[in-house]
C-alpha positions as a printed Julia matrix, in Angstrom:
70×3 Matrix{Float64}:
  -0.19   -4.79   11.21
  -3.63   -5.96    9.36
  -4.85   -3.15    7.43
  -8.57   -3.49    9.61
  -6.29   -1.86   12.46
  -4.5     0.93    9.89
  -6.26    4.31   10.03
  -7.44    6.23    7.31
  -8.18    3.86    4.8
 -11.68    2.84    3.54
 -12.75   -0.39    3.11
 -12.82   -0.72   -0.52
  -9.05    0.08   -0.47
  -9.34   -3.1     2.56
 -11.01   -4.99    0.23
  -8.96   -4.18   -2.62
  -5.97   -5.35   -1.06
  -7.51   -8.38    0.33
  -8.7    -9.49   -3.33
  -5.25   -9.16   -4.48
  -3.55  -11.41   -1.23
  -2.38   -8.7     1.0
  -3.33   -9.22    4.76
  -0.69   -7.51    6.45
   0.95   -3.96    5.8
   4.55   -5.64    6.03
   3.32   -7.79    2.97
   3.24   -4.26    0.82
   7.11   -4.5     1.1
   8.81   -5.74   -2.53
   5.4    -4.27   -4.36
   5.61   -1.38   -6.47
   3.14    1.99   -6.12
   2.42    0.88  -10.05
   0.65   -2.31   -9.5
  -1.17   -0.82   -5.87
  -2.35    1.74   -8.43
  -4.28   -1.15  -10.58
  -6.25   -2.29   -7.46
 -10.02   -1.48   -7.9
 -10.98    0.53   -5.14
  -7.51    1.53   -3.6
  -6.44    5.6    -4.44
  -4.44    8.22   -4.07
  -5.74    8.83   -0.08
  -5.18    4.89    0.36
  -1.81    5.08   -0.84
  -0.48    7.83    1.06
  -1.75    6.09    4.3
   0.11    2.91    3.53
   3.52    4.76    2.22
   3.3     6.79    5.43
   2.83    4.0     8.0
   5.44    1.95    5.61
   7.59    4.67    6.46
   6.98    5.26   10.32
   8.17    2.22   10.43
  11.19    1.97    8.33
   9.89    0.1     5.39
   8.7     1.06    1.79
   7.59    0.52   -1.39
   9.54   -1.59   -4.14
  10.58    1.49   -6.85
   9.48    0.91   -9.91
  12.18    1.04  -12.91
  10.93    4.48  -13.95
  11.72    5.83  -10.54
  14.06    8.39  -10.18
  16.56    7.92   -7.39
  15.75   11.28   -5.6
């Protein structure tokens, strides 16, 4: 899915993601919450949106080593 189709994120968080080489939500897979965090323009609302449609669709986040395993 490219993120111009993903509701409920803004287009700085569009652009954000596109400055850093990310086209496609599947992409997200492998990269940590941490370094989404140090994107210009992507926040907390941004995040939750891509965790939950990572989710719906069976996919996540990479943990980051400070992650608890709860």
């Amino acid at each position: 899915m490219e993120f111009k189709d993903l509701k409920g994120i803004g287009q700085p968080a569009r652009n954000a993601l596109a400055a850093a080489g990310y086209c496609h939500l599947e992409e997200l897979v492998g990269v940590t919450e941490a370094e989404l965090k140090k994107l210009h323009g992507l926040g907390p609302k941004a995040l939750r949106v891509l965790r939950e449609e990572l989710a719906s669709r069976g996919l996540g986040l990479a943990r980051s080593e400070g992650d608890s395993a709860v």
